[in-house]
Structures are given as structure tokens and as C-alpha cells.
N, CA, C and O atoms as CSV, one atom per row, in Angstrom:
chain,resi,resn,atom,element,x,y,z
A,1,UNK,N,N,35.132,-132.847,159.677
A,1,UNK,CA,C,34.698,-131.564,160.182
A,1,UNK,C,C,35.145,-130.438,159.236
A,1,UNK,O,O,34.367,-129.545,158.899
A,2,UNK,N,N,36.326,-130.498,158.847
A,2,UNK,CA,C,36.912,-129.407,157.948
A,2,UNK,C,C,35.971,-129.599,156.596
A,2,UNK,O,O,35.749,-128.500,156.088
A,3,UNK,N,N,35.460,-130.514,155.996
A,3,UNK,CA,C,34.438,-130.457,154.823
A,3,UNK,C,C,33.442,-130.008,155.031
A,3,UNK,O,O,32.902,-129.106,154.392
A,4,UNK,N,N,33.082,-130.510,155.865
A,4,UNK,CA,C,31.711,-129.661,156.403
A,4,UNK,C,C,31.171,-128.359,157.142
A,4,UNK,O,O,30.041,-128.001,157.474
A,5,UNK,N,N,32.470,-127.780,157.269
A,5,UNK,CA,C,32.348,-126.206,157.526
A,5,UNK,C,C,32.806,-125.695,155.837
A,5,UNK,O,O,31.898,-125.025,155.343
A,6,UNK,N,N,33.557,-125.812,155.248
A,6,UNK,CA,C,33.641,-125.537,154.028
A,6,UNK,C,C,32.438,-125.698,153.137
A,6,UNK,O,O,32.219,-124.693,152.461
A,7,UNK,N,N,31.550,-126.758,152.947
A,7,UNK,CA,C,30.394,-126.936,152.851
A,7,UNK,C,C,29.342,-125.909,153.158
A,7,UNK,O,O,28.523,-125.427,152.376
A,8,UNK,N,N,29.584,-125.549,154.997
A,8,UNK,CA,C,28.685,-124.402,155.061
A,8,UNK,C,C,28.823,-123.343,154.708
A,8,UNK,O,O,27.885,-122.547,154.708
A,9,UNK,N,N,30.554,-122.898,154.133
A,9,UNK,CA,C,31.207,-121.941,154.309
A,9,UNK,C,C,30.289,-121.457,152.692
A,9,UNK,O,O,29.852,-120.337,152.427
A,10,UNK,N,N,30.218,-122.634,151.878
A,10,UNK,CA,C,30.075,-122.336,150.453
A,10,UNK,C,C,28.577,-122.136,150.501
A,10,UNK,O,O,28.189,-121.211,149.788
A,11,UNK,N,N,27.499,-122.888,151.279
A,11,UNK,CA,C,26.116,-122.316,150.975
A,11,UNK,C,C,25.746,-121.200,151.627
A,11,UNK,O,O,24.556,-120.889,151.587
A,12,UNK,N,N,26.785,-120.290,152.431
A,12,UNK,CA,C,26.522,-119.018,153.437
A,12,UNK,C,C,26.764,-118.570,151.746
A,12,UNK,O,O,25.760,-118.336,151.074
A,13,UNK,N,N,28.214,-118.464,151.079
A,13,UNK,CA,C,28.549,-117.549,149.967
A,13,UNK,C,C,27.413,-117.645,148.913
A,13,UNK,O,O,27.336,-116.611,148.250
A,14,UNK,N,N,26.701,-118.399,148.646
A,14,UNK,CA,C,25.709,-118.630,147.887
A,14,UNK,C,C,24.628,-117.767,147.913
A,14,UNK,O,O,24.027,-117.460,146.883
A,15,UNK,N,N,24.294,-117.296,149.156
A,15,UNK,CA,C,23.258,-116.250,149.682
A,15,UNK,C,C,23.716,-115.146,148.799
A,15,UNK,O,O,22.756,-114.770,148.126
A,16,UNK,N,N,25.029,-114.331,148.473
A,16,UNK,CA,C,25.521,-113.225,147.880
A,16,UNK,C,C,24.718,-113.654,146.270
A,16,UNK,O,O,25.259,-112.936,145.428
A,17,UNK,N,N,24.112,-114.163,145.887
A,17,UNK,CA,C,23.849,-114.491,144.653
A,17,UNK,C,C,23.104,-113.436,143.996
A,17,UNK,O,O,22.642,-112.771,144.923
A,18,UNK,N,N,22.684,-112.848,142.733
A,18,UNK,CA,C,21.787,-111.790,141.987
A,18,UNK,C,C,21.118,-112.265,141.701
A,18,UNK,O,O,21.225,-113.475,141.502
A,19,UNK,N,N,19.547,-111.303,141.423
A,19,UNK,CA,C,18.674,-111.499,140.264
A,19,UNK,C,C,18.426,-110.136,139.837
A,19,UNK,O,O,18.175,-109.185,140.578
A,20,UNK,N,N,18.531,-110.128,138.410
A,20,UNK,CA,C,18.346,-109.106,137.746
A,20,UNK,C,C,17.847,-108.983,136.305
A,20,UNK,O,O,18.509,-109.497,135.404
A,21,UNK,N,N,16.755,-108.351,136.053
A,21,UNK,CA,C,16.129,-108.674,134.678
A,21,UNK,C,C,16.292,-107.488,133.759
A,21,UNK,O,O,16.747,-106.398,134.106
A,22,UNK,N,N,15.824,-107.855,132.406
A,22,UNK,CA,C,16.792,-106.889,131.104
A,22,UNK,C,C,16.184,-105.548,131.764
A,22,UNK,O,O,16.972,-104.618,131.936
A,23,UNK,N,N,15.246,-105.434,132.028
A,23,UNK,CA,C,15.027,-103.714,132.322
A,23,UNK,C,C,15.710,-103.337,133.301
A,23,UNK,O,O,16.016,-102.146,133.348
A,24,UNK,N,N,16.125,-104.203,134.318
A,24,UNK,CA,C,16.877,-103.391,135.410
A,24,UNK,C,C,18.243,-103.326,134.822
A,24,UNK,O,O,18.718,-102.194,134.916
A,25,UNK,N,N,18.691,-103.828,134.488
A,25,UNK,CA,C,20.308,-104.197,134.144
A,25,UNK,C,C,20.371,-102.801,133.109
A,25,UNK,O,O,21.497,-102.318,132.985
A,26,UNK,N,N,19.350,-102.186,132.432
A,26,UNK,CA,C,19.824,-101.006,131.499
A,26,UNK,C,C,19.860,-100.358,132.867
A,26,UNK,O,O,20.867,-101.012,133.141
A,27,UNK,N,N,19.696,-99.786,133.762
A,27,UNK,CA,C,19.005,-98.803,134.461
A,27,UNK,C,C,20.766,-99.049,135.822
A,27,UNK,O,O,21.169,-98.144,136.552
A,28,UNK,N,N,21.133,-99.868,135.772
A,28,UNK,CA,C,22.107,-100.136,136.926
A,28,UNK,C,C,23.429,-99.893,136.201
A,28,UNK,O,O,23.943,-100.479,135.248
A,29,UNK,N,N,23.867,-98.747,137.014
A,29,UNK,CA,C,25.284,-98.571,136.974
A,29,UNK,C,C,26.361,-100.025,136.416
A,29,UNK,O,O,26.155,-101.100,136.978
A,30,UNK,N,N,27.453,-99.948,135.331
A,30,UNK,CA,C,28.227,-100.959,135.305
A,30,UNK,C,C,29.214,-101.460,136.496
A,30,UNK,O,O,29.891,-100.519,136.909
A,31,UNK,N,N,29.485,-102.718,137.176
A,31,UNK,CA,C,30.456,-102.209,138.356
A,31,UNK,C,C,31.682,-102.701,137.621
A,31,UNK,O,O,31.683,-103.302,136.546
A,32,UNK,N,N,32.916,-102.296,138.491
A,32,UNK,CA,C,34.490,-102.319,138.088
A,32,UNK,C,C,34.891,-103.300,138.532
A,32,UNK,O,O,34.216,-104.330,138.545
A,33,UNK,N,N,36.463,-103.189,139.151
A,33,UNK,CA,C,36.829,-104.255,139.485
A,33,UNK,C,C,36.642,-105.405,140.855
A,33,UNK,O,O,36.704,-106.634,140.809
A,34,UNK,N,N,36.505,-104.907,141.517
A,34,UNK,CA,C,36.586,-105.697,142.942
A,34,UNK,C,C,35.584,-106.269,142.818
A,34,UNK,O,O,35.541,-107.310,143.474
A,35,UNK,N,N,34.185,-105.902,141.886
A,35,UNK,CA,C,33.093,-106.758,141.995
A,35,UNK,C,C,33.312,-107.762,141.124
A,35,UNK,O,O,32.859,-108.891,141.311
A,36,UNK,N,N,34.210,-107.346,139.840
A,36,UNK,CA,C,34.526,-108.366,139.029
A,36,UNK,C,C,35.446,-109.515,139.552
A,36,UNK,O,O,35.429,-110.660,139.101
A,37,UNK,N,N,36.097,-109.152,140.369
A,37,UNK,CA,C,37.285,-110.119,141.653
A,37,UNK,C,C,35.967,-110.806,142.449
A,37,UNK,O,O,35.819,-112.026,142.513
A,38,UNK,N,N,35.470,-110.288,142.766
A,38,UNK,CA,C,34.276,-111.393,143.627
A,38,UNK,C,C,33.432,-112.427,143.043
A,38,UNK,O,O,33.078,-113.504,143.524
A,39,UNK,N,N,33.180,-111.899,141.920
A,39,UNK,CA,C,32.584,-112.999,141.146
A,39,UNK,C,C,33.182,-113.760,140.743
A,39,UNK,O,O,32.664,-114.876,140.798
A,40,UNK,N,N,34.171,-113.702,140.294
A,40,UNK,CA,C,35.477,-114.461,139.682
A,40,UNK,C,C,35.507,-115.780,140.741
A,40,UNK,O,O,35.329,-116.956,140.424
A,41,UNK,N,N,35.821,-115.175,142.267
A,41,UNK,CA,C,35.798,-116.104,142.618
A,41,UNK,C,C,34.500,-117.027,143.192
A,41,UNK,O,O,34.789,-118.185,143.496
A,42,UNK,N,N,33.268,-116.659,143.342
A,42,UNK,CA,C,32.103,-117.234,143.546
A,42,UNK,C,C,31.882,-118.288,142.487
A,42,UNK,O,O,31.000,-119.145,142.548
A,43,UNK,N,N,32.888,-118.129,141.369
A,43,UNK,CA,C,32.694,-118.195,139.892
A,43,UNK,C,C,31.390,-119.996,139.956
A,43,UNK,O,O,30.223,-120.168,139.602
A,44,UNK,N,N,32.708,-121.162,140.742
A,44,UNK,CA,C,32.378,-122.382,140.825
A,44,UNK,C,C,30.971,-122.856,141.372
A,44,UNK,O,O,30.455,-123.919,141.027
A,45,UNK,N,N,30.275,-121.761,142.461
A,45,UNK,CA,C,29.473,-122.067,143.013
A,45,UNK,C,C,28.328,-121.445,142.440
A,45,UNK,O,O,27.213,-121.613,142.932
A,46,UNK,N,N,28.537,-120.693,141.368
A,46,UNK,CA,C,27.322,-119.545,140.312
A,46,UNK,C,C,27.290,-120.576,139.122
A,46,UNK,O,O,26.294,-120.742,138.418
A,47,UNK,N,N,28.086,-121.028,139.019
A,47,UNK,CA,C,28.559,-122.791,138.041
A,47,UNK,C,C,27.459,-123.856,137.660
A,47,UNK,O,O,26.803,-124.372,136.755
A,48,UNK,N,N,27.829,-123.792,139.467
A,48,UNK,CA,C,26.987,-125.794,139.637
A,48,UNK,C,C,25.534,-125.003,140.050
A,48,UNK,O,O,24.745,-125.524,139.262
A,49,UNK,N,N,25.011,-124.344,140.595
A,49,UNK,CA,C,23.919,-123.721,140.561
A,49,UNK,C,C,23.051,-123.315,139.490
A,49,UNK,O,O,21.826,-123.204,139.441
A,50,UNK,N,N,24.066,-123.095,138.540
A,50,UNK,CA,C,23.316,-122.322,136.746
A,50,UNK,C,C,22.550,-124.067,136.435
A,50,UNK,O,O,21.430,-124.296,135.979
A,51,UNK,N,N,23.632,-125.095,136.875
A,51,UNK,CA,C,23.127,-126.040,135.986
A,51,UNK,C,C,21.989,-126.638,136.187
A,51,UNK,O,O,21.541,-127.550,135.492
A,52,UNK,N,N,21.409,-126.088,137.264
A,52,UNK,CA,C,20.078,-127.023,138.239
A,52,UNK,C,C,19.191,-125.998,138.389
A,52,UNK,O,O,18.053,-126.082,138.852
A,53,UNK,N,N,19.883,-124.798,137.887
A,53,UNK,CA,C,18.657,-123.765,137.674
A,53,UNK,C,C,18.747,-122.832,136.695
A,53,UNK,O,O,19.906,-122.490,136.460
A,54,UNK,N,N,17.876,-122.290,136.024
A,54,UNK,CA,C,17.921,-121.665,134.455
A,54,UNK,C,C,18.022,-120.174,134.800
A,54,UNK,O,O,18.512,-119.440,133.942
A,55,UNK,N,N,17.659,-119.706,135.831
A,55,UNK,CA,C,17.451,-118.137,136.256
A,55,UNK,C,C,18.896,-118.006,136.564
A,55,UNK,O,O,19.220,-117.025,135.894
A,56,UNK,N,N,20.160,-118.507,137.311
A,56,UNK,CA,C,20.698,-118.237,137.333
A,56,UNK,C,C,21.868,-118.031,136.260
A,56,UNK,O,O,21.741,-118.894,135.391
A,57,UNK,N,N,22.829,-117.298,136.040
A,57,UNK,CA,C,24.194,-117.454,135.546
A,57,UNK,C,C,25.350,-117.132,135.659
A,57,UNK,O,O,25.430,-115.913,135.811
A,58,UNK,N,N,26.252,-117.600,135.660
A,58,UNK,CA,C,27.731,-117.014,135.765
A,58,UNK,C,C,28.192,-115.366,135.401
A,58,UNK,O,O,29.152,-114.777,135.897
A,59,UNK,N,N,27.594,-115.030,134.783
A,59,UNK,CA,C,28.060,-113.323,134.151
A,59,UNK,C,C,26.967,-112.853,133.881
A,59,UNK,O,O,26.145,-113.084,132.994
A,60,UNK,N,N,27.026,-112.000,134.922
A,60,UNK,CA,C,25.140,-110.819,134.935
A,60,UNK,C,C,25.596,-109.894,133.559
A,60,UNK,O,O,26.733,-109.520,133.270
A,61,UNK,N,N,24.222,-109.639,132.758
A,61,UNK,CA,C,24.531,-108.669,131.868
A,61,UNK,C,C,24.937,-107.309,132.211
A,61,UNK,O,O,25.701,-106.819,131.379
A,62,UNK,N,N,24.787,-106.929,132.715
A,62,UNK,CA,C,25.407,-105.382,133.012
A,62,UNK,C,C,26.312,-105.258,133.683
A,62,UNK,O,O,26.578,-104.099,133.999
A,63,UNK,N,N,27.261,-106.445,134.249
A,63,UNK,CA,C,28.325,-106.963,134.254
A,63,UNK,C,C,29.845,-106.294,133.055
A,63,UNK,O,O,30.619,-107.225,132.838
A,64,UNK,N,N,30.081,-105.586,132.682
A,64,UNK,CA,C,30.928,-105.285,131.427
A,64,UNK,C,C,32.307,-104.238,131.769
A,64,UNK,O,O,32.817,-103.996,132.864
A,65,UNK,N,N,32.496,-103.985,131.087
A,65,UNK,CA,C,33.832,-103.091,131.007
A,65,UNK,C,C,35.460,-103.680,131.335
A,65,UNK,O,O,35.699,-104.701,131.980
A,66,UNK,N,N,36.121,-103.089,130.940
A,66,UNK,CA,C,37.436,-104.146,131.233
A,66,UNK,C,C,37.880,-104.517,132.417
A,66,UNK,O,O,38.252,-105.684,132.546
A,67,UNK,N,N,37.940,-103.578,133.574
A,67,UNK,CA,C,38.598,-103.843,134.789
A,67,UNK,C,C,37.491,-104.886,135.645
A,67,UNK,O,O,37.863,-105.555,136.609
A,68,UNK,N,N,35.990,-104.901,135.088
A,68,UNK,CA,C,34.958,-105.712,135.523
A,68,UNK,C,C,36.024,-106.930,135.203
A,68,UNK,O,O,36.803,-107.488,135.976
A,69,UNK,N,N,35.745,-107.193,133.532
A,69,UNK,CA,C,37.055,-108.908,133.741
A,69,UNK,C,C,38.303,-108.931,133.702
A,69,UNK,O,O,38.728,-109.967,133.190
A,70,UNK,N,N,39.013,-108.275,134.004
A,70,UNK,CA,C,40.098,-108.444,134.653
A,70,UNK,C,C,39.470,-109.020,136.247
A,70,UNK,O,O,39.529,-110.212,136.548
A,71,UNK,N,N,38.984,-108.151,137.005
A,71,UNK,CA,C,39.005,-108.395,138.311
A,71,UNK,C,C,38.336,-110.228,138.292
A,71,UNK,O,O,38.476,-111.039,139.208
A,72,UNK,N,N,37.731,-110.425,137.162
A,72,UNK,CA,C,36.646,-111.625,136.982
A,72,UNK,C,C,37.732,-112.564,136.703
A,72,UNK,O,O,37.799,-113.600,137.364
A,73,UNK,N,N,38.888,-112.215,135.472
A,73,UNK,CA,C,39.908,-113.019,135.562
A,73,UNK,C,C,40.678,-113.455,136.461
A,73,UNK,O,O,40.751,-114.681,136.542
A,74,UNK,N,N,41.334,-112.790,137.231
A,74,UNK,CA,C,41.771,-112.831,138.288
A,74,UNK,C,C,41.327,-113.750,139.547
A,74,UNK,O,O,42.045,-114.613,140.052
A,75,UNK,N,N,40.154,-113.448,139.920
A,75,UNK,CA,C,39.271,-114.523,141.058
A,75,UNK,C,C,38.797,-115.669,140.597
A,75,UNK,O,O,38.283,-116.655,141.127
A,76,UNK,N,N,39.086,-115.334,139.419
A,76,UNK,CA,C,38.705,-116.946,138.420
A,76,UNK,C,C,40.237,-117.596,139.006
A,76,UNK,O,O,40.216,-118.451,139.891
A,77,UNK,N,N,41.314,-117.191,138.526
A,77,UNK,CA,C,42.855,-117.621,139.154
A,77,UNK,C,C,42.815,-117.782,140.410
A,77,UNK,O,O,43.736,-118.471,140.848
A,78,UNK,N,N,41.934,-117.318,141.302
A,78,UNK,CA,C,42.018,-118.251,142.843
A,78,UNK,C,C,42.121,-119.637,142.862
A,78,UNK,O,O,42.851,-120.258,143.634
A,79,UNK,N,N,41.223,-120.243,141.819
A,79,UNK,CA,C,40.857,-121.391,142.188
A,79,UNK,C,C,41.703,-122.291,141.527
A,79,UNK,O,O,41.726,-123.446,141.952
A,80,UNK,N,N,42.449,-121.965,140.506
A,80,UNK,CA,C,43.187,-122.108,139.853
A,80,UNK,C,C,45.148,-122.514,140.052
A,80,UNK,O,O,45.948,-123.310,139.559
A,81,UNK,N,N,45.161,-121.580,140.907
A,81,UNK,CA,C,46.261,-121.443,141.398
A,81,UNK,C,C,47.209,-122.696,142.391
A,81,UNK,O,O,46.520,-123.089,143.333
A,82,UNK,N,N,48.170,-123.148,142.352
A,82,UNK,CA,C,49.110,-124.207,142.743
A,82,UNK,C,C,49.042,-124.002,144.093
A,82,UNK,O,O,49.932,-124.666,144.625
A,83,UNK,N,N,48.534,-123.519,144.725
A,83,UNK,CA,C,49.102,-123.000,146.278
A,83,UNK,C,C,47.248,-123.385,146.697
A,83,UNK,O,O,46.882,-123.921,147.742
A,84,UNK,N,N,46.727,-123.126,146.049
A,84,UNK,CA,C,45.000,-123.906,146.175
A,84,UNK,C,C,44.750,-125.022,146.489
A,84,UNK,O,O,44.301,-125.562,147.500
A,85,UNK,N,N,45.286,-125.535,144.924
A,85,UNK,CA,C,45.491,-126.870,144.644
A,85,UNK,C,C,45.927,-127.784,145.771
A,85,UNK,O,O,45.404,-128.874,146.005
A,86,UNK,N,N,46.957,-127.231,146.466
A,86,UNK,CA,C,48.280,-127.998,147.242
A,86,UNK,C,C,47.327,-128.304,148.367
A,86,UNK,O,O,46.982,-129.447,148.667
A,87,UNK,N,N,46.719,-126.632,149.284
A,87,UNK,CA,C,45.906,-126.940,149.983
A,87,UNK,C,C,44.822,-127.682,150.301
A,87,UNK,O,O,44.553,-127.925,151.478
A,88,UNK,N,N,44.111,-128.106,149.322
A,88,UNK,CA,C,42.813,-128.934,148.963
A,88,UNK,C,C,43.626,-130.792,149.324
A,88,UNK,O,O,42.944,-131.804,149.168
């Protein structure tokens, strides 16, 4: 039961996904950090999705600026982290 709400938990987060093409991406504000923290951690599931589909990818272009990856670094370290790990 616990896999399989995690399971659903991960194709509900999947819905948050982008599409965005080169003309829009000039035209859209860069975002900072907390969006870069969210992606960071979606990171795994923007991952296995890129690989079964070509439209998607891990790092939207207009995606940029430093506190963008920092926050990207960081939620990338969720998954990463010993206290994750332990839990899993």
C-alpha cells in the first residue's frame, strides 16, 4: 500500500510538468529560487519521462540565473540525502 500511494503520489507531481517553446521562453520572466528548489526536486521524475519522450526535459531554457540553481541544487540534494536514503 505504501508503494502505491507513492506511485500515485509521483504521477499527481507529474501533472506540475512545462511546455514551453523558444519564442515563449524569450518573452517569460527568468524565475529564482524556490522554483529552482522545485524542480530540483521533481528532478527524477522530469528524468525518466525525458527518456520516453523528446518534448520533455530536465532544465527549461529560461530557467537561468544563480539562485534559479542553487535552489535546483539543493532539491536535487533531497534525493540525495542519508536521511532519504534511510527512509526508502
Amino acid at each position: 500500500m505504501k508503494y502505491l500511494l507513492i506511485l500515485l503520489g509521483l504521477l499527481f507531481l507529474n501533472g506540475c510538468a512545462d511546455y514551453v517553446t523558444f519564442n515563449q521562453a524569450q518573452q517569460i520572466i527568468p524565475v529564482g529560487f524556490w522554483y529552482g528548489l522545485w524542480h530540483g526536486i521533481i528532478l527524477p521524475i522530469s528524468w525518466i519521462v525525458s527518456l520516453f519522450d523528446d518534448s520533455v526535459a530536465i532544465y527549461a531554457i529560461y530557467n537561468n540565473g544563480g539562485w534559479y540553481d542553487f535552489g535546483f541544487i539543493l532539491g536535487c540534494g533531497v534525493f540525495s540525502s542519508p536521511v532519504y536514503i534511510k527512509e526508502i
